[in-house]
N, C-alpha and C positions, 0 to 999 in steps of 0.2 A: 243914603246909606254909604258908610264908607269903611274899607276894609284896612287896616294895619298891620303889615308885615312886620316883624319883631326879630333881628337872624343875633345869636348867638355865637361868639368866636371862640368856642366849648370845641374840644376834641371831635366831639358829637355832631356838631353843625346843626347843631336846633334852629327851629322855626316857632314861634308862638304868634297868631293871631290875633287882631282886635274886629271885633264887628259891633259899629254903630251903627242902631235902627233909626230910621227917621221921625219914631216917637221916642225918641234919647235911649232907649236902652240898652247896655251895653256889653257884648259878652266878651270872654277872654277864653279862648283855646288853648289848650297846652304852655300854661308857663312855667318854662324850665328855670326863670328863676325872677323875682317881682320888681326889683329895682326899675327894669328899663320898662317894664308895665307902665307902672305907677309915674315913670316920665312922660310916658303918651299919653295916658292919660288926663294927666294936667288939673289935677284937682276936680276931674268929674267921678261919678258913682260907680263902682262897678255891678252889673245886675248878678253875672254868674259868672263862674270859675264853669267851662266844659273839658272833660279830660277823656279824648278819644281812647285810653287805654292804662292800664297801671303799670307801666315802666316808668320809674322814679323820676329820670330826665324828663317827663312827660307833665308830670304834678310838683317837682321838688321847689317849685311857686307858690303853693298852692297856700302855707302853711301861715305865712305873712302875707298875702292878702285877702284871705279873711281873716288873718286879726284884727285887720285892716279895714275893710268893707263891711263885715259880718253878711257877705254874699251866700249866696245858692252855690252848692256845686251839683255838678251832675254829669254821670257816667251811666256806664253799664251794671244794671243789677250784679252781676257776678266779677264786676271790678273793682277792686280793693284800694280803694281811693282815703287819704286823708280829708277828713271833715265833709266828707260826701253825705248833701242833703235831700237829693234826687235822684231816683232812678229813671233812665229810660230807653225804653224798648222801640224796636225797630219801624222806621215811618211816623214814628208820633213827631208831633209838633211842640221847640223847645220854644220858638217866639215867632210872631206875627206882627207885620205894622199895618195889615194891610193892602202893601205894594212888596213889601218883602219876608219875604218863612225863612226859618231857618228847621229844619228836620234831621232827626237820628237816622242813621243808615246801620243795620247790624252787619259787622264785616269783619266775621272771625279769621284769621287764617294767624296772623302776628302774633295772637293772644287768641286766646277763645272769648274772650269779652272785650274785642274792639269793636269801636264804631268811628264811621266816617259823617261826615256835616254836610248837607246838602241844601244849598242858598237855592232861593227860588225867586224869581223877581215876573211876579203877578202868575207866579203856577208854574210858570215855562224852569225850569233848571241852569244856573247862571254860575253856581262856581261848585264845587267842592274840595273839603279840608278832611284830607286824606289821613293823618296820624300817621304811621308804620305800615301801613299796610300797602301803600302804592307810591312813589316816589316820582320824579320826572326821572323817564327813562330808562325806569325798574320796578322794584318790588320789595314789599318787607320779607325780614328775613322770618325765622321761625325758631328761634333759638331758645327763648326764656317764655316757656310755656305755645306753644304756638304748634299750628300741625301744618306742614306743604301740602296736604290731598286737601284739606279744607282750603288754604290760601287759592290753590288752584279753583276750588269751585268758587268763592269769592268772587276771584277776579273772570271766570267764566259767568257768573249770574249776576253781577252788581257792575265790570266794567264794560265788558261786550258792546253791548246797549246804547252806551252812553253819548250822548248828542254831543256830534264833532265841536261845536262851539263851545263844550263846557269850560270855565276854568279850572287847572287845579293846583291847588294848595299842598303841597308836602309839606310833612314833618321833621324834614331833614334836607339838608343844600348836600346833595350825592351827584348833582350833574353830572361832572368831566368824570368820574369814573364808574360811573354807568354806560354812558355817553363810550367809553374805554374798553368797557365790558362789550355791547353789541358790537361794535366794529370788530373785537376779537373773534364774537362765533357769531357773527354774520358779516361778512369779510365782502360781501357785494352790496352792503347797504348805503349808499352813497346817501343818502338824507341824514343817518348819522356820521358820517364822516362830516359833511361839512358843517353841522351843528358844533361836532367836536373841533374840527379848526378854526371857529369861530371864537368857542370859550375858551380856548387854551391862549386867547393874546387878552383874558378879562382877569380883573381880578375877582374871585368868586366870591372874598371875603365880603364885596363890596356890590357887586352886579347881579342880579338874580331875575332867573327867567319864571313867568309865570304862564305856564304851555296849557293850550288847548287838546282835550284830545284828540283833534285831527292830526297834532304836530306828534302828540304820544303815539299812534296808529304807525306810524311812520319811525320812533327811533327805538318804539321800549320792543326790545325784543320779546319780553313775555308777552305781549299783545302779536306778533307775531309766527306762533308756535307750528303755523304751517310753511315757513322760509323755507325755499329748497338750501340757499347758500347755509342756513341755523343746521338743518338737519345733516345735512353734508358732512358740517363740519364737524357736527359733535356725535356721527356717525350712528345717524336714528334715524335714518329715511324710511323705514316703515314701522317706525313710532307712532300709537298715538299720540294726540295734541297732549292730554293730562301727563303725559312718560315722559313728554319732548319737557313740559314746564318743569317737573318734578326733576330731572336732569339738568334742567338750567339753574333750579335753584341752589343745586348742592353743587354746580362748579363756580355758582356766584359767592357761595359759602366762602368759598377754599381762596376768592381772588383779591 
């Protein structure tokens, strides 16, 4: 199995994924646009087009390679995808080889019809490809269709949980100013400081971190929401957790 990161030098800072299964099949995540697909690709098959959600930078790939492939696509029943062949609902299974699944995760909060990809390798949980909804060292926003009280349950019922060892995959290179963002309203967190001076001598155009959430547990503030230094600062110390996020979201809106 082998996974290909795909980063995009768009305003946007896109991410689009490759996952080869060990019985050849091959999927493509979010691509924002086909050319540099279709170069990794290298003259093999594509099985399916997956589109964690319908924001256009998400799919505006989508259109040329299945004119291309005449692939499968597949999203969420209530996501408005071009040439969308498949629906699929939460925990089902998109492919198996096996030794590795790949499964839907439903994870509304960005959009009301996002979902995240959850790689499995022999059952155990080994990466996930997060779309908009989780970022390294943040969170999606909720701007074009999207609701904060759902993102917040989301990320309370679907990241909480999740085994320190997981990989994850965003849909957008947001590092250093997320990484910018905690240090600002969590002003004692020394794991992201030095994360932060670490990528500020990289070029990010070119360098890219692929974090574990033990290392997210540690810089993404939203994973954080009982920080005495977070509450302090953005003056909710007897907030609860959902008021403290709901509060983070809409000063990360503004930043």
């Amino acid at each position: 199995m082998k996974i290909t990161q795909i980063f995009y030098k768009n305003t946007l800072r896109n991410f689009c994924y490759l996952i080869n299964f060990n019985d050849g099949a091959l999927y493509c995540i979010d691509p924002f646009r086909s050319t540099e697909v279709q170069e990794h690709l290298n003259n093999k098959k594509l099985t399916a087009i997956i589109n964690t959600h319908d924001h256009c930078d998400h799919f505006s790939g989508n259109a040329d390679l299945y004119e291309h492939f005449h692939c499968l696509v597949i999203a969420h029943p209530k996501a408005d995808i071009p040439h969308k062949s498949v629906n699929i609902g939460h925990r089902e299974v998109i492919h198996s080889d096996g030794h590795w699944s790949l499964i839907a995760l439903y994870t509304p909060g960005h959009t009301m019809s996002h979902i995240c990809l959850l790689l499995l390798k022999e059952e155990i949980p080994y990466a996930l490809f997060t779309g908009d909804c989780f970022f390294n060292a943040g969170v999606g926003n909720c701007h074009n269709g999207g609701n904060p009280e759902v993102l917040f349950q989301t990320i309370v019922e679907s990241f909480e949980n999740l085994p320190d060892e997981l990989l994850i995959y965003p849909g957008h290179e947001y590092l250093k100013r997320n990484l910018e963002f905690t240090k600002y309203y969590e002003p004692e967190n020394s794991d992201a400081e030095l994360f932060l001076q670490k990528v500020k001598e990289l070029n990010l155009d070119e360098v890219f971190f692929i974090n574990t959430m033990k290392t997210e547990r540690l810089i993404n503030t939203f994973l954080r929401l009982d920080s005495p230094s977070l509450k302090k600062t953005i003056q909710a110390s007897e907030a609860t957790t959902k008021e403290v996020f709901l509060k983070l979201r809409e000063l990360r809106n503004k930043w």
